[in-house]
KOLMAR-902785 format. One line per 10 residues: their letters; for each residue x, y, z of C-alpha. Coordinates in steps of 0.25 Angstrom, whole numbers, plus 2048, in hexadecimal, padded with zeros to 3 digits. Layout:
% KOLMAR-902785
a	X/Y/Z ~ ... $
% end
This chain:
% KOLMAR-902785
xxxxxxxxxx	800/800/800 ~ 803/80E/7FD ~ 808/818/808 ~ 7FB/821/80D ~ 7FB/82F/809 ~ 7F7/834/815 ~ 7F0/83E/80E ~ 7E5/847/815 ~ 7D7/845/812 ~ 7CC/851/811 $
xxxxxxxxxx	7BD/852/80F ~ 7B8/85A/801 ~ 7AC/858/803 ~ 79C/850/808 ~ 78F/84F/807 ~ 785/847/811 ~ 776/844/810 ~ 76F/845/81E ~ 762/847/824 ~ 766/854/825 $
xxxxxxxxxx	766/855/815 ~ 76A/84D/80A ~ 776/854/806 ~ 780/85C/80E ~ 77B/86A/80D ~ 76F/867/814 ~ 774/85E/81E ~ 77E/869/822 ~ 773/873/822 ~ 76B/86A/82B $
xxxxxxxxxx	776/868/834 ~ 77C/874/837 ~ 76C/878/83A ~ 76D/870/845 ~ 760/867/83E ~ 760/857/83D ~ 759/851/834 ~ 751/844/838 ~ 742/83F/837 ~ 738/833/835 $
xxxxxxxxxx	73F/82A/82D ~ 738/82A/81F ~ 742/821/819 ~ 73A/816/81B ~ 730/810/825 ~ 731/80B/832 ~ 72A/80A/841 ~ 739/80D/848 ~ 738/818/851 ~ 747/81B/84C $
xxxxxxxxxx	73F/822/842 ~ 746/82F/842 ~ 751/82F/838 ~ 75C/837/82F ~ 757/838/820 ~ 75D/83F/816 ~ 753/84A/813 ~ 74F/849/803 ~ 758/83E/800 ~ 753/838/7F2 $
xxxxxxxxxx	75E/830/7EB ~ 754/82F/7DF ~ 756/83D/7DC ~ 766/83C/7DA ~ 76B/83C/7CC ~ 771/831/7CC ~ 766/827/7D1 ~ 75F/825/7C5 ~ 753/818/7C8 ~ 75B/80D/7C5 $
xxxxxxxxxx	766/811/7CF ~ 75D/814/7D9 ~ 756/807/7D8 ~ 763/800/7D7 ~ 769/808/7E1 ~ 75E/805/7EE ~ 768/808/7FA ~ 766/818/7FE ~ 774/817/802 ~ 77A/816/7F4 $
xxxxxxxxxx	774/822/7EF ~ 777/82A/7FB ~ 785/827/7FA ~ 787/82B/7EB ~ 77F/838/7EE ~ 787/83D/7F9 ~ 795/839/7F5 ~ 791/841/7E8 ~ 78F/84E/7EE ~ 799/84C/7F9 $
xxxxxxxxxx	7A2/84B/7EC ~ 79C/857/7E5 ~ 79F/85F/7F3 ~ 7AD/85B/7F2 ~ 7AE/85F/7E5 ~ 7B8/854/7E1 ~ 7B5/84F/7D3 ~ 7B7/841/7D0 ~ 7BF/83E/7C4 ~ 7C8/835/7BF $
xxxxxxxxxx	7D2/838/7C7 ~ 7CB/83A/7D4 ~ 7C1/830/7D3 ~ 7CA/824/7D5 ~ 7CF/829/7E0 ~ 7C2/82B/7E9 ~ 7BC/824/7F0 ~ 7AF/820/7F9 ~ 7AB/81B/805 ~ 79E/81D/80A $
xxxxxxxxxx	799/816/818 ~ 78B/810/81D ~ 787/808/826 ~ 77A/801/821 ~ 77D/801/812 ~ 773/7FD/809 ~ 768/7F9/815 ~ 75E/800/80D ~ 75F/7F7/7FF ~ 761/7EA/807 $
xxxxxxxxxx	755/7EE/80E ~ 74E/7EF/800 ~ 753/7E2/7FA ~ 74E/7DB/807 ~ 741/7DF/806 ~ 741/7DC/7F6 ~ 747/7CE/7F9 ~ 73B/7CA/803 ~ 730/7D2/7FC ~ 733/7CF/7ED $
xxxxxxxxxx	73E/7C4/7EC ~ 74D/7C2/7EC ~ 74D/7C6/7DC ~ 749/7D5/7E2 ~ 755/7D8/7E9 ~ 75D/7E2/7E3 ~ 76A/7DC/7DD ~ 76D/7EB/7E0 ~ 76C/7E7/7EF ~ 77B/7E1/7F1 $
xxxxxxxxxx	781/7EF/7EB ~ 778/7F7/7F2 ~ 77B/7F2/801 ~ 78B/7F2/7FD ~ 791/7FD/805 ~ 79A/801/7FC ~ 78E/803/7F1 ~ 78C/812/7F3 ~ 79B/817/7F2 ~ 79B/80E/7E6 $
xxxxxxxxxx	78F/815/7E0 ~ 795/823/7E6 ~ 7A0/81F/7DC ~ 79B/81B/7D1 ~ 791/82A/7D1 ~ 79F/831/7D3 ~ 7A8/82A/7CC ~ 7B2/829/7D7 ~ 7BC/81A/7D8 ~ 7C3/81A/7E3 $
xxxxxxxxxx	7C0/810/7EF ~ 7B1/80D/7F3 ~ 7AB/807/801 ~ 7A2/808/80C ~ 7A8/80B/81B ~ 7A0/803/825 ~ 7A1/808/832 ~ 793/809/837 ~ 78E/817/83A ~ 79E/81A/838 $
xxxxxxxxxx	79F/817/829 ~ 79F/827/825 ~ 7AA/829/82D ~ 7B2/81D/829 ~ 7B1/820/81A ~ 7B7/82D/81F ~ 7C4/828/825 ~ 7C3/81C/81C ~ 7C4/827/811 ~ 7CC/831/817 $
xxxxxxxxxx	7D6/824/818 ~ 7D7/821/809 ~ 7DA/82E/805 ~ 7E4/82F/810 ~ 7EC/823/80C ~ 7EA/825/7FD ~ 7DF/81D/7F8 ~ 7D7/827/7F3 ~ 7D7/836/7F1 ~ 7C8/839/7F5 $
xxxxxxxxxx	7BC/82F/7FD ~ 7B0/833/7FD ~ 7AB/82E/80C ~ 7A0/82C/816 ~ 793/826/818 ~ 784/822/813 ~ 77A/81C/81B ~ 769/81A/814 ~ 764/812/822 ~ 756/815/822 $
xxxxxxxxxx	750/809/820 ~ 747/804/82C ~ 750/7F8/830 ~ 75A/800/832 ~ 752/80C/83A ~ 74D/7FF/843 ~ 759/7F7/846 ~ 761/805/84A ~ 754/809/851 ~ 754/7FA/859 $
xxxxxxxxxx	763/7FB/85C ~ 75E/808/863 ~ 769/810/85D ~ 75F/81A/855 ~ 754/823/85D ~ 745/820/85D ~ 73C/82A/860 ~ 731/82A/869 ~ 727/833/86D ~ 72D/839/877 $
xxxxxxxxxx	73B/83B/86D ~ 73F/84A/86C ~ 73F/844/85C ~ 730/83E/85D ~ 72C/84C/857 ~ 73B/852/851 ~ 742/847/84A ~ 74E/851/848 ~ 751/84E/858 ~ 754/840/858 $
xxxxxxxxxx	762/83F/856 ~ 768/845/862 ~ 77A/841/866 ~ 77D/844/872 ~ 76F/847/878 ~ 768/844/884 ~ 75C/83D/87D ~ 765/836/873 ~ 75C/828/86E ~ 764/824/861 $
xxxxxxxxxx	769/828/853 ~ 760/82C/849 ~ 763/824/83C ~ 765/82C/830 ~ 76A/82A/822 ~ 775/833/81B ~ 782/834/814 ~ 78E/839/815 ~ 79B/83B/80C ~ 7A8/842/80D $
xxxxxxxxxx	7B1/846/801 ~ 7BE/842/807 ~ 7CC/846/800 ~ 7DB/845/800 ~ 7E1/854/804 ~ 7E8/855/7F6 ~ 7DC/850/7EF ~ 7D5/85D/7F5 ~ 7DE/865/7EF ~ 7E2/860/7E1 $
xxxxxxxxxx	7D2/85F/7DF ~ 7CE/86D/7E6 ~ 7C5/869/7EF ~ 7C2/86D/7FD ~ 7C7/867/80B ~ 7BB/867/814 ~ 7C2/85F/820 ~ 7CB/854/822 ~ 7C9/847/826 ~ 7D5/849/832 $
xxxxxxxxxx	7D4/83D/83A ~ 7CD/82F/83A ~ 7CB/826/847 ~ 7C3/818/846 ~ 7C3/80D/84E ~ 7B8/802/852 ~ 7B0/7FF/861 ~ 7B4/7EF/863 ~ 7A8/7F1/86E ~ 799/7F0/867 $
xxxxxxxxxx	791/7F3/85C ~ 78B/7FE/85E ~ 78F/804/86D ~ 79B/80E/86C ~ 7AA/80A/871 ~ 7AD/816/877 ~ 7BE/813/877 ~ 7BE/811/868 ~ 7B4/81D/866 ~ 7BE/825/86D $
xxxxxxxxxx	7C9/81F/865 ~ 7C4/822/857 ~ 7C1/831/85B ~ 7CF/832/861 ~ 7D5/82C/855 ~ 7CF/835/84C ~ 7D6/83F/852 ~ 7E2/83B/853 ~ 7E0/835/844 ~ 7DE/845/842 $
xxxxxxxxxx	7EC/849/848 ~ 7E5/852/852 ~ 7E0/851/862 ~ 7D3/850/867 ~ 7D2/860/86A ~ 7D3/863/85A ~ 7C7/85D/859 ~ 7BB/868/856 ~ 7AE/860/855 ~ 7A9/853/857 $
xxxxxxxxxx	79F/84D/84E ~ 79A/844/855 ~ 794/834/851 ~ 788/83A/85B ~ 77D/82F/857 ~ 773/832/863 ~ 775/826/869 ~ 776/824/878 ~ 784/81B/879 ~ 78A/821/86D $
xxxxxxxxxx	788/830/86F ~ 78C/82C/87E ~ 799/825/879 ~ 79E/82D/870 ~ 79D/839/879 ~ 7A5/831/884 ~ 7B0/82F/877 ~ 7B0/83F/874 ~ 7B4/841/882 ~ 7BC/837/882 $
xxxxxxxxxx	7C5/83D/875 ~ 7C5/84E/879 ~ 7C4/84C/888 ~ 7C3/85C/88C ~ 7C1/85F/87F ~ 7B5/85A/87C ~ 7AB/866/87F ~ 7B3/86F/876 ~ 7AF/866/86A ~ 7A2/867/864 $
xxxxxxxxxx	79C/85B/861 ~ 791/858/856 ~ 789/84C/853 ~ 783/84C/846 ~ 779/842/848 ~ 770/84B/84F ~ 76E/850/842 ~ 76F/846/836 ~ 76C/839/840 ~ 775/82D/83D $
xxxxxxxxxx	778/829/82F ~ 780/81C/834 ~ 78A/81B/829 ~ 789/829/823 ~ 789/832/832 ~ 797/832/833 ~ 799/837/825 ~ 78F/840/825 ~ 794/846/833 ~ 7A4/848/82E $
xxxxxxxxxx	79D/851/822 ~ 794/85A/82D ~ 7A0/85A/836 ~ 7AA/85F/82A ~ 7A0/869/825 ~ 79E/86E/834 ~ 7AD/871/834 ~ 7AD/878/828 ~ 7A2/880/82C ~ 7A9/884/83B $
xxxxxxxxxx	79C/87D/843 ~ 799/870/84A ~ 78B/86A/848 ~ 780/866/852 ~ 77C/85B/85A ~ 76E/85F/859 ~ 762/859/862 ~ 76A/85B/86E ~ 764/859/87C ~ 771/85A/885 $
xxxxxxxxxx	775/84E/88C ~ 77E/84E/898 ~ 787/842/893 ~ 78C/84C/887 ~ 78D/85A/891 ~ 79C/85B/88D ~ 798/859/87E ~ 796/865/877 ~ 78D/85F/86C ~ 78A/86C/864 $
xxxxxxxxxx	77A/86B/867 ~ 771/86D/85E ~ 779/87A/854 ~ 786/87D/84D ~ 78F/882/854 ~ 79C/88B/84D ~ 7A7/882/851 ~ 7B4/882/846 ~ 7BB/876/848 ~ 7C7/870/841 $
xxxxxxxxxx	7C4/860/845 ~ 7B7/859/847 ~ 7B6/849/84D ~ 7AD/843/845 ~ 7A8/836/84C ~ 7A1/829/848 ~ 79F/81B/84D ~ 795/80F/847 ~ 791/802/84A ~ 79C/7F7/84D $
xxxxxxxxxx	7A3/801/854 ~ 7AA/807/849 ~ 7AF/817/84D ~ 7B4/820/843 ~ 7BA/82F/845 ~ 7BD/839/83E ~ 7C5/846/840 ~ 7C2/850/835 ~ 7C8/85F/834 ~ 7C5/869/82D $
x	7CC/870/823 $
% end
């Protein structure tokens, strides 16, 4: 093998879809409103009271120029479509053409954490209801995880290297550093990176719901008459994550690329730190929560009191907001209430898959723009009192270095430390 180049990596550009708004723009706007953007599932139907959930407002692949019928027939996972969508004008914001020359040298990897549930879910119900001759001899491609990065490229014309991270609700974060790897060592010149997840199907809303990681609202729910209050990090009345589908992609590329090509640095992917629990499934591992957030840091070349703001993985959860808390002060010690610490999931609920990605692109944005985002639906709780959660509004806050944290399934961790430039 060849030496590694060491080179640094930058981001040029993103887009995300969220229940915020289907492209960028208007999930920024959203956000920075201090507005989430849940309601009554429409997706499909289903008696769960886990009924409140994250869609993307006005999302309608049929209308995409380049599904015609016959692709969207063909094509029955929502994930694919999403995919191609998003890495298309994450590109266009980068303002990178693709060309002989680059195009080989780009590549894709885009995370989930459920895949093609949707078109599996369709072929099953063809199989028992209209024969095994109905299932869709499009079903194998449509569940493979690779499949929308694939499709991504065949839209875009890019060759480089193609594949699916699978680290749970860790994936868009894994495609980062994965990404931010390969250029580094000298495998490819740009990677377009993050996350997808389409998991609005009712087996999926009720198996979350019956592992009681995701809320149900009751009557006497603060959420029984505003849906917009049901995802709530850190909060005294905390009951669950809400579900929510989205994307989220990053435009990553090697420092003289940025140059030669003219485009424009929007941050740096400074420092990486990953690790796994080894201790359950689902319930945290606090040493190794710690250790990935401490290695990103040191991954970055910096010490913990360079770090501005915390994005944190925040999912509403009573254990996992609990530990993750118990890591922060863990890494920054006495430093802790002088970093603001946001969880976007108050906002854009859990996209599995795709929230990691989606948050690094609201984090980068919020650095450029001098502010850190909002926990909103914040009821103060006395466990968080020496957290300063930036409750319910921007806040001006320039900053240099943001935290950006994730953790899946499996116990799989993975932190990022991005900077701005």
């Amino acid at each position: 093998m060849q030496p590694a180049k060491n080179r640094r990596v930058f981001v040029v550009g993103y887009d995300v879809a969220t229940c915020l708004g289907s492209d960028f723009a208007a999930s920024w706007q959203g956000a920075v409103a201090g507005r989430a953007g849940f309601r009554r599932l429409t997706r499909c139907a289903t008696e769960s009271r886990a009924n409140v959930v994250g869609e993307i407002p006005g999302w309608d692949p049929a209308g995409l120029p380049f599904v015609d019928r016959k692709e969207a027939s063909l094509w029955d996972a929502a994930y694919v479509f999403l995919t191609m969508e998003v890495c298309r004008r994450a590109l266009a914001h980068s303002g990178l053409e693709v060309t002989p020359e680059t195009g080989p040298r780009m590549g894709c990897l885009i995370g989930s954490a459920l895949n093609g549930t949707d078109a599996y879910r369709i072929a099953m119900d063809n199989y028992v209801n209209r024969g095994p001759f109905k299932v869709s001899p499009y079903l194998l491609p449509n569940v493979c995880a690779n499949l929308p990065a694939g499709k991504a490229g065949m839209l875009l014309g890019f060759t480089g290297p193609i594949f699916s991270p699978q680290g749970a609700c860790a994936s868009g974060n894994h495609a980062i550093a994965i990404g931010a790897r390969m250029i580094r060592d000298g495998d490819c010149d740009f990677v377009l990176a993050g996350g997808v997840e389409t998991c609005l199907i009712p087996e999926i809303i009720q198996g979350f719901a019956n592992m009681l990681a995701t809320i149900k609202i009751g009557l006497k729910d603060r959420a029984c008459d505003d849906p917009t209050q049901a995802s709530r990090p850190f909060s005294l009345d905390r009951k669950g994550f809400v579900l929510a589908e989205g994307a989220g992609v990053l435009v990553l590329a090697a420092e003289e690329m940025v140059t030669a090509h003219g485009l424009e640095a929007r941050a740096e992917i400074a420092g990486v730190g990953w690790n796994s629990d080894a201790h359950h499934f689902t319930r945290p591992n606090r040493e190794t929560v710690t250790r990935a957030m401490e290695d990103a840091i040191g991954d970055a070349g910096i010490a913990p009191v360079d770090i501005g703001a915390v994005n944190a993985h925040g999912t509403s959860t009573r254990t996992g907001d609990s530990t993750e808390a118990e890591c922060l002060r863990s890494v920054f010690s006495k430093f802790l209430d002088k970093i603001p610490v946001s969880a976007n999931k108050s906002q854009v609920g859990h996209s599995l898959g795709a929230s990691a990605a989606i948050e690094a692109a609201l984090a980068i944005e919020a650095m450029r723009k001098g502010i850190v985002l909002p926990t909103v639906n914040h009821l103060a709780d006395p466990e968080f009192a020496d957290l300063d959660l930036v409750p319910d509004q921007v806040r001006k806050h320039p900053h240099e270095f943001v935290l950006s944290n994730s953790f899946g399934f499996g116990g799989t961790n993975c932190c990022l430390v991005i900077r701005g430039v």
